[in-house]
VOGU-343121 format. One record per residue (C-alpha): residue number from 1; x, y, z. Coordinates in steps of 0.02 Angstrom, whole numbers, plus 50000, padded with zeros to 5 digits. Example, Ala and Ser with C-alpha at 12.3 -4.5 7.8 and 13.67 -1.06 7.14 Angstrom:
+-----+-------+-------+-------+
| num |    c1 |    c2 |    c3 |
+-----+-------+-------+-------+
|   1 | 50615 | 49775 | 50390 |
|   2 | 50684 | 49947 | 50357 |
+-----+-------+-------+-------+
END
This chain:
+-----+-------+-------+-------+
| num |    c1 |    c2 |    c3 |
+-----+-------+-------+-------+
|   1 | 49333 | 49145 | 50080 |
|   2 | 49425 | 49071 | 49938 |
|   3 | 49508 | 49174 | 49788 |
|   4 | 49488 | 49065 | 49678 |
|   5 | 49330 | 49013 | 49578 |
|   6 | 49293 | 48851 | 49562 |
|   7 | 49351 | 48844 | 49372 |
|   8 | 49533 | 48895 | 49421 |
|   9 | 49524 | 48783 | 49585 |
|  10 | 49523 | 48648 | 49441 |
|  11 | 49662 | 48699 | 49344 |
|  12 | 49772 | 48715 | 49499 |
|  13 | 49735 | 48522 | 49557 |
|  14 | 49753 | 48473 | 49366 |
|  15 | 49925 | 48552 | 49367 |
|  16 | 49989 | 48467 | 49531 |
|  17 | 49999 | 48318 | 49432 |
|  18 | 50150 | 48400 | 49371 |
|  19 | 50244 | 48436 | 49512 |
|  20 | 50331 | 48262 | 49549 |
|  21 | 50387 | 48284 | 49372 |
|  22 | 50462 | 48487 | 49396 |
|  23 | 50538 | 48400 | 49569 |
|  24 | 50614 | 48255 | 49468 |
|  25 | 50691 | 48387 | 49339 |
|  26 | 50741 | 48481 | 49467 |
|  27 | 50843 | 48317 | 49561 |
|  28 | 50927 | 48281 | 49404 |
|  29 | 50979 | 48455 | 49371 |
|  30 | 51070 | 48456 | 49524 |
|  31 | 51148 | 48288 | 49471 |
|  32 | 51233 | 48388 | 49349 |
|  33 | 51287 | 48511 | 49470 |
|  34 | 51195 | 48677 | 49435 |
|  35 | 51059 | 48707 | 49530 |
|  36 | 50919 | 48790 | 49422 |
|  37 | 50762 | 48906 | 49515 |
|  38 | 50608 | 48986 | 49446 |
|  39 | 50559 | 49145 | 49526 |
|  40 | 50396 | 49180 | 49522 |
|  41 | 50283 | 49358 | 49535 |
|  42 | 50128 | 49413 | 49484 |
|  43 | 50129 | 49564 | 49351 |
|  44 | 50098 | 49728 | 49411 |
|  45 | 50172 | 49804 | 49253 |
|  46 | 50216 | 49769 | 49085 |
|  47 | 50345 | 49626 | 49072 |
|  48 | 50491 | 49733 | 49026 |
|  49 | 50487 | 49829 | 49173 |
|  50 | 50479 | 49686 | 49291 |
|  51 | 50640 | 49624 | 49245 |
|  52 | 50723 | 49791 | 49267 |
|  53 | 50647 | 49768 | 49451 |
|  54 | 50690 | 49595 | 49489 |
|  55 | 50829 | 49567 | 49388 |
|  56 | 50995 | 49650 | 49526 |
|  57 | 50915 | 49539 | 49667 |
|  58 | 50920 | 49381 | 49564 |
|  59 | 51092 | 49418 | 49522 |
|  60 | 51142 | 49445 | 49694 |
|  61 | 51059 | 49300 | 49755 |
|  62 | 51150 | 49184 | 49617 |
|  63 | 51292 | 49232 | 49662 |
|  64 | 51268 | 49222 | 49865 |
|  65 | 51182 | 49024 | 49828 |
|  66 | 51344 | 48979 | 49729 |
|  67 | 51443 | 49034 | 49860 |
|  68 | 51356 | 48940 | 50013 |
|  69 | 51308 | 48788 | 49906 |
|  70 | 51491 | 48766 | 49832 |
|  71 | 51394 | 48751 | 49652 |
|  72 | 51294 | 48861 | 49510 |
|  73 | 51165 | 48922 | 49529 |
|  74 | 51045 | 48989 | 49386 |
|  75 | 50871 | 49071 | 49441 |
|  76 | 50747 | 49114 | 49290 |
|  77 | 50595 | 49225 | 49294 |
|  78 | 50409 | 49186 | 49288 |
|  79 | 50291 | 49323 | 49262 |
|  80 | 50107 | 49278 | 49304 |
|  81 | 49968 | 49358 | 49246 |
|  82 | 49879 | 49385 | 49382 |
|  83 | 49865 | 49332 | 49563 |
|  84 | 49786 | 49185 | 49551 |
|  85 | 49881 | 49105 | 49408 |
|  86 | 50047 | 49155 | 49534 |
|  87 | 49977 | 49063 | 49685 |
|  88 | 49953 | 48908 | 49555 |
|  89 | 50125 | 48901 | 49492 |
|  90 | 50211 | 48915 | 49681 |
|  91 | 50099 | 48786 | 49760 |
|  92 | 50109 | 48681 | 49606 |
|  93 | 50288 | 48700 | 49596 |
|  94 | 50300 | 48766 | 49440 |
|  95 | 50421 | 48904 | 49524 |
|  96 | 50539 | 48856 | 49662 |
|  97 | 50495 | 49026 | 49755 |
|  98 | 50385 | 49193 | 49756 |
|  99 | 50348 | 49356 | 49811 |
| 100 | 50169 | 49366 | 49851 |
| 101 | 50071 | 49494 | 49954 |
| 102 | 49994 | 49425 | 50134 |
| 103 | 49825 | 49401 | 50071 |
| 104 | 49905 | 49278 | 49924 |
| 105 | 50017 | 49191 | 50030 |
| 106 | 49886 | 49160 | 50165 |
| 107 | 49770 | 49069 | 50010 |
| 108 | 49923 | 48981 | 49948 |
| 109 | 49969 | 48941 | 50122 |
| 110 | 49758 | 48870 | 50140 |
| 111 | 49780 | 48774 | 49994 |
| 112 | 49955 | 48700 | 50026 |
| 113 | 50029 | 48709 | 50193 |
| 114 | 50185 | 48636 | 50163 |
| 115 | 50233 | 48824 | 50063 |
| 116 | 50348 | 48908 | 50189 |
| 117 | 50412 | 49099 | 50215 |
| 118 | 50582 | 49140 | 50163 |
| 119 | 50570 | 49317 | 50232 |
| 120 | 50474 | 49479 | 50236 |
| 121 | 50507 | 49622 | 50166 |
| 122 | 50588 | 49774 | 50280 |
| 123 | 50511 | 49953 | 50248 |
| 124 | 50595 | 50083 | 50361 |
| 125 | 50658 | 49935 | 50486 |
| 126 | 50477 | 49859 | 50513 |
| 127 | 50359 | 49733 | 50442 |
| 128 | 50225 | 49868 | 50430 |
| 129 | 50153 | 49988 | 50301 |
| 130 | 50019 | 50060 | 50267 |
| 131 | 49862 | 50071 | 50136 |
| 132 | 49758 | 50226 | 50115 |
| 133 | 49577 | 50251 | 50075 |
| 134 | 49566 | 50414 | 49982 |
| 135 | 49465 | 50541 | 49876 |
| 136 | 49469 | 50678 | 49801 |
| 137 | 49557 | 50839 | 49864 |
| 138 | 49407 | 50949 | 49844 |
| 139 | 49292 | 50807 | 49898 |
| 140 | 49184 | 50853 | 50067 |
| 141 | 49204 | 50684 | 50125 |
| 142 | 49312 | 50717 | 50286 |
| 143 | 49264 | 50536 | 50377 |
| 144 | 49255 | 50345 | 50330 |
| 145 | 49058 | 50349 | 50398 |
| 146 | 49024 | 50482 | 50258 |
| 147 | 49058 | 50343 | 50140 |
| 148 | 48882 | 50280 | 50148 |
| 149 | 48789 | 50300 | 50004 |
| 150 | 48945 | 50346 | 49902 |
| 151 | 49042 | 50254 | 49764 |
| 152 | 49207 | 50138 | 49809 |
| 153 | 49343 | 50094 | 49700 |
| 154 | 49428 | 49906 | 49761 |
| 155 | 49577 | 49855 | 49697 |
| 156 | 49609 | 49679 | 49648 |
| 157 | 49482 | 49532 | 49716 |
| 158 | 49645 | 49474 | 49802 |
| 159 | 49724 | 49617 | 49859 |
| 160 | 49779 | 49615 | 50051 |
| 161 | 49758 | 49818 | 50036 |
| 162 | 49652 | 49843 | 49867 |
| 163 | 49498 | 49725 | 49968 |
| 164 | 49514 | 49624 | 50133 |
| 165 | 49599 | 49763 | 50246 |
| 166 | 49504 | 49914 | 50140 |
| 167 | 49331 | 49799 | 50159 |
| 168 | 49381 | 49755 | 50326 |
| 169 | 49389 | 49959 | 50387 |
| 170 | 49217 | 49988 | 50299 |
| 171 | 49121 | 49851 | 50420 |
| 172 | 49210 | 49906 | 50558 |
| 173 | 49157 | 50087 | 50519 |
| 174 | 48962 | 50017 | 50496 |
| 175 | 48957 | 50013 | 50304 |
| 176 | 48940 | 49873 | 50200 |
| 177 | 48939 | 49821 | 50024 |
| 178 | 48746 | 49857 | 50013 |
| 179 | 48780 | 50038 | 50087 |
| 180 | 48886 | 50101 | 49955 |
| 181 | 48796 | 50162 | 49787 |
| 182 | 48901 | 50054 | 49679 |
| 183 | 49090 | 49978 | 49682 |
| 184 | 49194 | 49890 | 49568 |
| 185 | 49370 | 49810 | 49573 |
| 186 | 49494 | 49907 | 49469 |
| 187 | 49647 | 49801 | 49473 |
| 188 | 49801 | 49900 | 49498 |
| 189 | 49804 | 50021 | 49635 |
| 190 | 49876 | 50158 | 49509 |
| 191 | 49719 | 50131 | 49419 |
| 192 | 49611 | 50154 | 49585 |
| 193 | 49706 | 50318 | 49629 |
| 194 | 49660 | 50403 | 49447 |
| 195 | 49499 | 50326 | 49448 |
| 196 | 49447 | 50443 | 49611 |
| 197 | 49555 | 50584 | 49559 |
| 198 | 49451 | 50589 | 49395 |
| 199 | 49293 | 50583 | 49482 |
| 200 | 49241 | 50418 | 49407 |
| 201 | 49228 | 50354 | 49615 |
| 202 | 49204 | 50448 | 49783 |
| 203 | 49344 | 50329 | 49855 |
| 204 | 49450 | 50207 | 49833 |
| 205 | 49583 | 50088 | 49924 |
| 206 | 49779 | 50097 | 49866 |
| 207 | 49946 | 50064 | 49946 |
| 208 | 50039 | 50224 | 50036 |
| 209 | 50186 | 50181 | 49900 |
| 210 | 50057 | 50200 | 49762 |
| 211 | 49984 | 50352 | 49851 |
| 212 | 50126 | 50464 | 49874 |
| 213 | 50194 | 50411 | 49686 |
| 214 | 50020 | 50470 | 49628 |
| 215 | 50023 | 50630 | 49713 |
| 216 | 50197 | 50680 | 49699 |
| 217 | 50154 | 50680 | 49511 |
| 218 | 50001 | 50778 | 49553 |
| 219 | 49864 | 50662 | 49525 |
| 220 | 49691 | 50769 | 49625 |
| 221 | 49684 | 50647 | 49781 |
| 222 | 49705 | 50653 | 49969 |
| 223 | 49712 | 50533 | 50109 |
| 224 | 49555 | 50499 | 50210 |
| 225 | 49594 | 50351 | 50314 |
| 226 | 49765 | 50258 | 50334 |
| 227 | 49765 | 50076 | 50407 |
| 228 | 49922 | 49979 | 50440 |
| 229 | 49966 | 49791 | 50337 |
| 230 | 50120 | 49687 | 50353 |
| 231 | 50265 | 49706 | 50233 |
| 232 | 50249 | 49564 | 50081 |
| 233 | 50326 | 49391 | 50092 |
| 234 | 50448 | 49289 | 50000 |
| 235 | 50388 | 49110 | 50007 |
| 236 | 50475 | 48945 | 49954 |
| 237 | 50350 | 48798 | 49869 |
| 238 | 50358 | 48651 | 49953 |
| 239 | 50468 | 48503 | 49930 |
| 240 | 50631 | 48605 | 49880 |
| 241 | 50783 | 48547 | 49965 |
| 242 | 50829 | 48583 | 50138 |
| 243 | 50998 | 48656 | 50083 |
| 244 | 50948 | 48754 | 49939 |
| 245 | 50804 | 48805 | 50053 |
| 246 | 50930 | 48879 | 50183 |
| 247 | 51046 | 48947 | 50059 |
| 248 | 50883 | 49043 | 49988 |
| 249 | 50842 | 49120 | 50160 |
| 250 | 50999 | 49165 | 50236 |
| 251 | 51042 | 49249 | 50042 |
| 252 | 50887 | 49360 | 50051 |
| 253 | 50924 | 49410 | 50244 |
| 254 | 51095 | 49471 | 50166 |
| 255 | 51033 | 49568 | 50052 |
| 256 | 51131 | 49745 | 50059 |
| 257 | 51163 | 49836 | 49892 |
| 258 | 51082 | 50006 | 49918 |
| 259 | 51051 | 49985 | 49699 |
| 260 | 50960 | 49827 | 49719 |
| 261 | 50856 | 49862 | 49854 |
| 262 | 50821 | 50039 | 49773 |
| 263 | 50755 | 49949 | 49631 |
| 264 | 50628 | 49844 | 49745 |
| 265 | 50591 | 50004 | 49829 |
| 266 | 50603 | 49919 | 50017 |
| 267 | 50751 | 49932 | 50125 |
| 268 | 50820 | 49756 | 50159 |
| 269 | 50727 | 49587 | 50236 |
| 270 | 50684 | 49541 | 50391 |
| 271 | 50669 | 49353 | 50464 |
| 272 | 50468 | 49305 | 50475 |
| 273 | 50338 | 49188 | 50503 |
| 274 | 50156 | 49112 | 50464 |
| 275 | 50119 | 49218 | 50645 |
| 276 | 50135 | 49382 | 50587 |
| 277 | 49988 | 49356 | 50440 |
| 278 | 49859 | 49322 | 50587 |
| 279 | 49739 | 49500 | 50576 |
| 280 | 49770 | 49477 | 50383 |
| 281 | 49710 | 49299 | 50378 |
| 282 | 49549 | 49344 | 50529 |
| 283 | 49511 | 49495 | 50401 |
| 284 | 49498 | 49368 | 50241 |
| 285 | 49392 | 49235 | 50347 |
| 286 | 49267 | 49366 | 50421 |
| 287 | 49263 | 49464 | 50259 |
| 288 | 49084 | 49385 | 50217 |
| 289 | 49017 | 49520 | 50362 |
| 290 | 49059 | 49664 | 50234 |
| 291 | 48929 | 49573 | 50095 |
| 292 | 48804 | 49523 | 50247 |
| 293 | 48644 | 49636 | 50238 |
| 294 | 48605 | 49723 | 50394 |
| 295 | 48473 | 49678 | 50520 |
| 296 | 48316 | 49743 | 50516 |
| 297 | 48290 | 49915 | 50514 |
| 298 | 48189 | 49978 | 50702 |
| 299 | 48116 | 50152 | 50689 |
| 300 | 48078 | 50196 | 50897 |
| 301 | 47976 | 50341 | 50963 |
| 302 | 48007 | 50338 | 51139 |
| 303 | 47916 | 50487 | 51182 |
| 304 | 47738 | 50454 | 51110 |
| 305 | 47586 | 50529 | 51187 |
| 306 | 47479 | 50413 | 51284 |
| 307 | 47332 | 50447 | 51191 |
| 308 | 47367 | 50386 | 51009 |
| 309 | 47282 | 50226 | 50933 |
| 310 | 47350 | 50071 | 50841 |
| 311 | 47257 | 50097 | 50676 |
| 312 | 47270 | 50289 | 50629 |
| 313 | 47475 | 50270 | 50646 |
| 314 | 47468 | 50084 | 50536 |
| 315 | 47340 | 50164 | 50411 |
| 316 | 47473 | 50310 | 50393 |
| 317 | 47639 | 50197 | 50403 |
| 318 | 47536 | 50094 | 50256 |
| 319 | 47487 | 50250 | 50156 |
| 320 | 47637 | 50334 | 50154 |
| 321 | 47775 | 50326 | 50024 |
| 322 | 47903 | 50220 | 50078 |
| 323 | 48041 | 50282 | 49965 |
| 324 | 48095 | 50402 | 49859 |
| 325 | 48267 | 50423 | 49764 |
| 326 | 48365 | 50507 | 49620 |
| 327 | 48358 | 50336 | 49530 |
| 328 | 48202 | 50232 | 49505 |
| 329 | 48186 | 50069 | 49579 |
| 330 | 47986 | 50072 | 49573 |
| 331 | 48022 | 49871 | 49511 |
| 332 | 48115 | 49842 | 49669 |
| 333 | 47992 | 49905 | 49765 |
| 334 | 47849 | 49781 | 49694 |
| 335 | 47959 | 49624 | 49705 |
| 336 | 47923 | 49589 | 49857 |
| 337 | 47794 | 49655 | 50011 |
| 338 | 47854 | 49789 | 50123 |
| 339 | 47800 | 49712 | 50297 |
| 340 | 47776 | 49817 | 50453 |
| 341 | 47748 | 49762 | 50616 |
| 342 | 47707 | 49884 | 50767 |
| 343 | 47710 | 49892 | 50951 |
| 344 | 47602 | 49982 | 51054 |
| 345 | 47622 | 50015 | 51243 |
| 346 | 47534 | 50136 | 51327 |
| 347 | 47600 | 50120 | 51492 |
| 348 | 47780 | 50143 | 51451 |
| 349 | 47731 | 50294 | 51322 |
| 350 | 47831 | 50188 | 51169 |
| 351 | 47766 | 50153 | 51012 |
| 352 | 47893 | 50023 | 50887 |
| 353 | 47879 | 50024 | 50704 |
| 354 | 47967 | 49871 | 50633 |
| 355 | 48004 | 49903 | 50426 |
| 356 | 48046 | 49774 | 50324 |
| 357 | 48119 | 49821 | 50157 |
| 358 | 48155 | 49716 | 49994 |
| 359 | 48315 | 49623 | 50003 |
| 360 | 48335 | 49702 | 49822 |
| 361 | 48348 | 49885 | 49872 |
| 362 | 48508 | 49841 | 49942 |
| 363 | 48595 | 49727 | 49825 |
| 364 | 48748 | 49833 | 49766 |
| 365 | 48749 | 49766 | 49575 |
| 366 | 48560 | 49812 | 49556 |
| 367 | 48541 | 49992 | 49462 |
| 368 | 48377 | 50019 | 49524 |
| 369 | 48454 | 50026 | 49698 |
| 370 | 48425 | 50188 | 49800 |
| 371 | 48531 | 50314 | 49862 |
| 372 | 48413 | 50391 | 49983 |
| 373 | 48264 | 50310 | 50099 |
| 374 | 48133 | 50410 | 50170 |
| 375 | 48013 | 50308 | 50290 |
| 376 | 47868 | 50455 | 50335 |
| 377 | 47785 | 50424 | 50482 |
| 378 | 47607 | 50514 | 50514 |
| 379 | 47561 | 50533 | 50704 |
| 380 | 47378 | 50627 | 50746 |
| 381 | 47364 | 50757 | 50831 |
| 382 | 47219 | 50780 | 50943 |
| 383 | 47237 | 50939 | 50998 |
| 384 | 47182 | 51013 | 50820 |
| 385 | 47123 | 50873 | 50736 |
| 386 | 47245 | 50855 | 50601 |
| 387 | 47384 | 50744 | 50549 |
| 388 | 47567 | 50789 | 50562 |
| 389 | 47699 | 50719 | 50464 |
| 390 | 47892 | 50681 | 50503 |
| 391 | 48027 | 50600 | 50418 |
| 392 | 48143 | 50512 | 50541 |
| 393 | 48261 | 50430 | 50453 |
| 394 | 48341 | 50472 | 50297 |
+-----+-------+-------+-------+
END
């Protein structure tokens, strides 16, 4: 699944066009014997306090280049606005090199795979961290399955953490997008973390880093489910030259001043590779099954007397409400027919009721979506002549 609509897949091709020129520039810089970088990152906080981040490692690495490279070397700063418009300047070369998160570099890497890894980032010695799904501390959510029917705060629509891997842990858990009451995409994960400590969402998906910061100042959350991602990348464009490329890596994998690495909150870099993004990059392909709609729903009574009759249980099924919910959605309902088909076997004691619902019920942007079903089911009794009535599924 791409990123990127279609609008800003056009103003990425329209901007390679310029990156012979940036790579020309570039040649004739080092003709005059300082070798000039952009560094590229996305914003995740006002400008000002990006540079206070990033600023000690570029520095360091300046100084490192000029020493293996025997020449200057000068590396500016290029603040995108978002993620997509940072994936456009790396693979258009617009910046010599980034620092993306996995689920970026994987659709930079889609839509030019000539970008390479410079290194990872190392978090307690390991590529691996971890992102939380949380709520509220007084919430009575204590499992991911109790999710259903609840409200889910995203992060960004390209967040490794904020969607894919958060998305990804739904579907495996059995819910999907048309399960939750509503959801939305937030942006930051700060802003997803005070969004379900207000109460605005039952749940949400942040990074542990954002998690603990949020609680150590006391915002009203706790952890529900933890699930693990790889650390973030540093990535090179393609086309930059083999010996500033190497002069790039081995400079990062140096990297020791406790101050500068304080400042990037991470402890150092680690050598990695296009290998270690696999799960990440299986998650993002197969992340259309958390928007699929489920199969058909099959109510069974396996234990059904012998004795009961096709049409009293269809003229029930058909008389019965189908739904009922805090919100209306009596429009839904009348879009489209609700078709039931049935099974009757009287040898085997089984009676199946097929119910097919409107595909609009379970659209999540539709506010006359349901939180609750009720499917009643009315089996006679022929011992005293009267109807009973259950509700099986809820």
């Amino acid at each position: 699944m791409s990123l990127l609509s279609n609008s800003r897949n056009g103003l990425i091709l329209a901007g390679v066009l310029t990156a012979s020129l940036v790579s020309t520039l570039s040649s004739h810089v080092h003709a005059e014997g300082t070798v000039r970088l952009n560094f590229g990152v996305y914003s995740s906080n006002k400008p000002s306090a990006m540079v206070k981040v990033y600023r000690p490692i570029l520095k360091e690495l300046e100084a490192s280049m000029s020493a293996k490279l025997g020449r200057d070397v000068d590396i500016r700063m290029q603040i995108a606005k978002d993620y997509d418009q940072g994936i456009s300047h790396l693979i258009n070369g617009r910046v010599d090199f980034s620092k993306f998160g996995p689920a970026s570099y994987i659709e930079a890497k889609r839509m030019n795979k000539d970008i390479s890894i410079l290194s990872v980032e190392n978090v307690k010695n390991s590529k691996v961290f971890y992102g939380i799904i949380a709520v509220r501390k007084d919430s009575p959510i204590q499992s991911i399955g109790e999710l259903r029917g609840k409200s889910f705060a995203f992060g960004d629509e390209g967040s490794t953490i904020g969607r894919f891997l958060s998305q990804l842990e739904l579907e495996q858990a059995g819910i999907r997008a048309g399960d939750l009451s509503r959801y939305d995409y937030l942006g930051r994960h700060d802003k997803v973390g005070t969004a379900v400590g207000a109460g605005s969402f039952d749940a949400g998906a942040l990074n542990e880093k954002t998690f603990v910061k949020l609680v150590d100042a006391g915002e009203n959350i706790r952890e529900l489910v933890r699930f693990p991602n790889v650390t973030k990348p540093w990535i090179a464009r393609s086309g930059l030259e083999p010996d500033v490329l190497e002069a790039l890596r081995e400079s990062l994998l140096q990297v020791k001043s406790k101050k500068t690495l304080a400042t990037l909150k991470i402890d150092g870099f680690l050598e990695g590779n296009d290998d270690d993004y696999k799960v990440i990059r299986k998650a993002m392909e197969n992340n259309q099954a958390f928007f699929a709609e489920h199969e058909k729903t099959e109510v069974t009574e396996a234990k059904a007397t012998s004795n009961i009759v096709h049409e009293p249980l269809m003229q029930a099924a058909e008389q019965a409400p189908m739904a009922t919910s805090t919100t209306s959605h009596a429009s839904s309902m009348s879009e489209q027919p609700v078709n039931m088909n049935h099974v009757h076997q009287t040898n085997n004691r089984l009676v199946t009721v097929n119910i097919t619902l409107p595909r609009s019920l379970f659209e999540a942007n539709n506010p006359n979506s349901p939180n609750t079903f009720t499917i009643n089911l009315t089996i006679p009794d022929d011992e005293v002549g009267h109807s009973s009535t259950t509700q099986p599924a809820q």
